[in-house]
N, C-alpha and C positions, 0 to 999 in steps of 0.2 A: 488499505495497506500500502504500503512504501517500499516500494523498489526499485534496487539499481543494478542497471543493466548494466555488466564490464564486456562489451563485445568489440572486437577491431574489425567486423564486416561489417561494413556499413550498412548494408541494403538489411541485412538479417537483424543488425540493433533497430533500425530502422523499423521493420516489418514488427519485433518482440516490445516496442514503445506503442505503435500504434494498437498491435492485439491486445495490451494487457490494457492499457488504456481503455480499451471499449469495456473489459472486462472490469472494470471499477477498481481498477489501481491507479496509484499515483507515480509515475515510471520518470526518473530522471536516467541518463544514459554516459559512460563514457567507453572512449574508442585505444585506450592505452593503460596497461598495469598501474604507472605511477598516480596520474591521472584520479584512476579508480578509485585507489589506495586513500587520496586527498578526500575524495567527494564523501567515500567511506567514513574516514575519522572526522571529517567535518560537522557531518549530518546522520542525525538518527534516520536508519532504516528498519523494516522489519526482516526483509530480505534481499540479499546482493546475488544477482544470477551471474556467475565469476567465470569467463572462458578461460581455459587453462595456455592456449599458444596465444599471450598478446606481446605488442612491443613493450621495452622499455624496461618493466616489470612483471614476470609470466604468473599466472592465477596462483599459481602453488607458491612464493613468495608472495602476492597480495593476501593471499588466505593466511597463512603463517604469523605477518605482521602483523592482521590483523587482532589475530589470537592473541599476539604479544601487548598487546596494549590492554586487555582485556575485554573487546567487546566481543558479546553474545549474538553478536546477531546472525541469522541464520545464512549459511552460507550453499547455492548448490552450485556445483561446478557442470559447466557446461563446454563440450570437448567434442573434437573428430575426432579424437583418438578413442578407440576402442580395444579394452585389454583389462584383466586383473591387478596389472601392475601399478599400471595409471589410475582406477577406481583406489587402488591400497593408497596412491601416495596421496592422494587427493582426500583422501580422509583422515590419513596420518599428521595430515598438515593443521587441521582444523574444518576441514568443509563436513558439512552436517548430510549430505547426499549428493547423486552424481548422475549425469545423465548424456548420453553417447548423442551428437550428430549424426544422422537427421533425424528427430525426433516428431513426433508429434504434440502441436501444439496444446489439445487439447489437455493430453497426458504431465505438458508443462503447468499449466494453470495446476490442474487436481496437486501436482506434488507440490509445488511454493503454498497452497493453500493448508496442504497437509505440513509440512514443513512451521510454519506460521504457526497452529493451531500446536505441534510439540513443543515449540520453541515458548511457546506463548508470545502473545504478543504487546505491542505497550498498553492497551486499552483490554478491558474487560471481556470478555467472550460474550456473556450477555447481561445487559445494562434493564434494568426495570424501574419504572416514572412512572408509578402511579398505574396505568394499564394500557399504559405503550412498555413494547418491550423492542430492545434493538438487539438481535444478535449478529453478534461481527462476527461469529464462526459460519455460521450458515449463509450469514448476509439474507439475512430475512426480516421484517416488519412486523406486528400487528397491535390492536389497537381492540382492547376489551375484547379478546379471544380472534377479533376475526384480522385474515391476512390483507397488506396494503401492500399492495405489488410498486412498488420502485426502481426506475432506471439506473444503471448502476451507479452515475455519477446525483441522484439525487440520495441513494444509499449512502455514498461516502460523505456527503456532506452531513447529513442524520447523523451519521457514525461520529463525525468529530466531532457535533455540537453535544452530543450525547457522552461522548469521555467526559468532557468540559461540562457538564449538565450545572445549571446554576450560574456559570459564568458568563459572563460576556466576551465573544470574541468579534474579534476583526474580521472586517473581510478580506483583509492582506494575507492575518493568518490562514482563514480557509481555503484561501486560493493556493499558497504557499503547501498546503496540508494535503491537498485533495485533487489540485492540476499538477500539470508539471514542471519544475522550477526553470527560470526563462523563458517558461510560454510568453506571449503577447499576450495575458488574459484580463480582461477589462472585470473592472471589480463587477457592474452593471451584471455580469455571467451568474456573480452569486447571487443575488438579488432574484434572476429567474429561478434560479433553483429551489431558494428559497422559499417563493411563492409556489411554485407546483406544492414544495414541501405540505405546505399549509393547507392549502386544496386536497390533498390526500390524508394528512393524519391530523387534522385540526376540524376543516369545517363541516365535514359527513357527521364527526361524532363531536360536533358542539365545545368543542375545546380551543383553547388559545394559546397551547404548549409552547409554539415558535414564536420569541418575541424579540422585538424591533428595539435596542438598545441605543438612544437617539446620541451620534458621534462615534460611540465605540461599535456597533455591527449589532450580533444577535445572539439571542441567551434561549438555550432550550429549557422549560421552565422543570426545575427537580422532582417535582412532583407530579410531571406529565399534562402535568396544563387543567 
């Protein structure tokens, strides 16, 4: 899943890129309203975590505009301010749920996941190849009933070759899809991933689902290999 963090504390965007990061998202970050607003209409997310007090442009105008254009994407506002007033405007504006500073992180994850899962999101909730099944809501594996436990960032790769099932993608696209946009990320990263991939849901049960598309990257095969 695809999120963007609109936060102007540095240390706390900071700290909310690396948690979710580990947590198997792909987390791009901005530190101002207007900013936000761009990265926003630019690029498909699945969810925008929107502070309500930023410079330039304050969350409740980024949420707003956003509405105005029409996109869907889910929105939760995240605020030191603590009040009925500001929970009302904050979802009068467009924002899909609301959540007071300081919070618990843990409780952050459960609700963007919750959030995500109402909203729907761009890819299938769960994807079935023959007897691999992928589900994105659970973020779970298995392979002829039985479970293949993956790291988060080998899940999310699964997960986009699995929307794309039959196609060949890039490794630009997956890095693009699955790291975070302007990392330093050396294609070479997908390639490991790749491989553990293969090692896990391919050669315990005699299959060759994950395949090697010579120039254009890798194709997970539609029918589960």
């Amino acid at each position: 899943m695809r999120v963007l963090v609109v936060e102007d504390e540095r240390r706390l965007a900071l700290a909310l890129q690396h948690g979710l990061t580990a947590e198997g998202f792909s987390v791009d970050v901005a530190h101002d309203g207007l900013t936000g607003l761009t990265k926003a209409t630019e690029r498909a997310y699945d969810v925008v975590v929107l502070d309500i007090m930023l410079p330039g442009l304050n969350g409740y105008r980024v949420c707003q505009r956003l509405r105005a254009t029409g996109s869907n994407v889910g929105i939760l506002m995240l605020t030191a301010k603590d009040g009925e007033w500001d929970e009302a405007e904050a979802l009068d504006t467009g924002a899909d749920d609301y959540l007071s500073k300081p919070f618990s992180f843990v409780v952050l994850v459960a609700r963007l996941r919750a959030l995500a899962r109402r909203i729907g999101t761009r890819a299938p909730r769960r994807t079935v190849l023959g007897d691999l099944v992928v589900d994105s809501a659970a973020r779970t594996c298995t392979r002829g009933g039985v479970a293949v436990p993956l790291t988060p960032r080998e899940f999310a790769v699964l997960d986009h070759l699995a929307r794309r099932a039959g196609e060949a993608v890039s490794k630009r696209e997956i890095l693009d899809e699955v790291w975070d946009s302007g990392a330093d990320s050396d294609p070479n990263t997908v390639e490991v991933h790749v491989s553990a991939l293969r090692r896990k849901i391919d050669t315990p049960f005699g299959r060759a689902a994950v395949q090697t598309v010579r120039g254009s990257g890798y194709r997970l095969a539609a029918d589960g290999g």
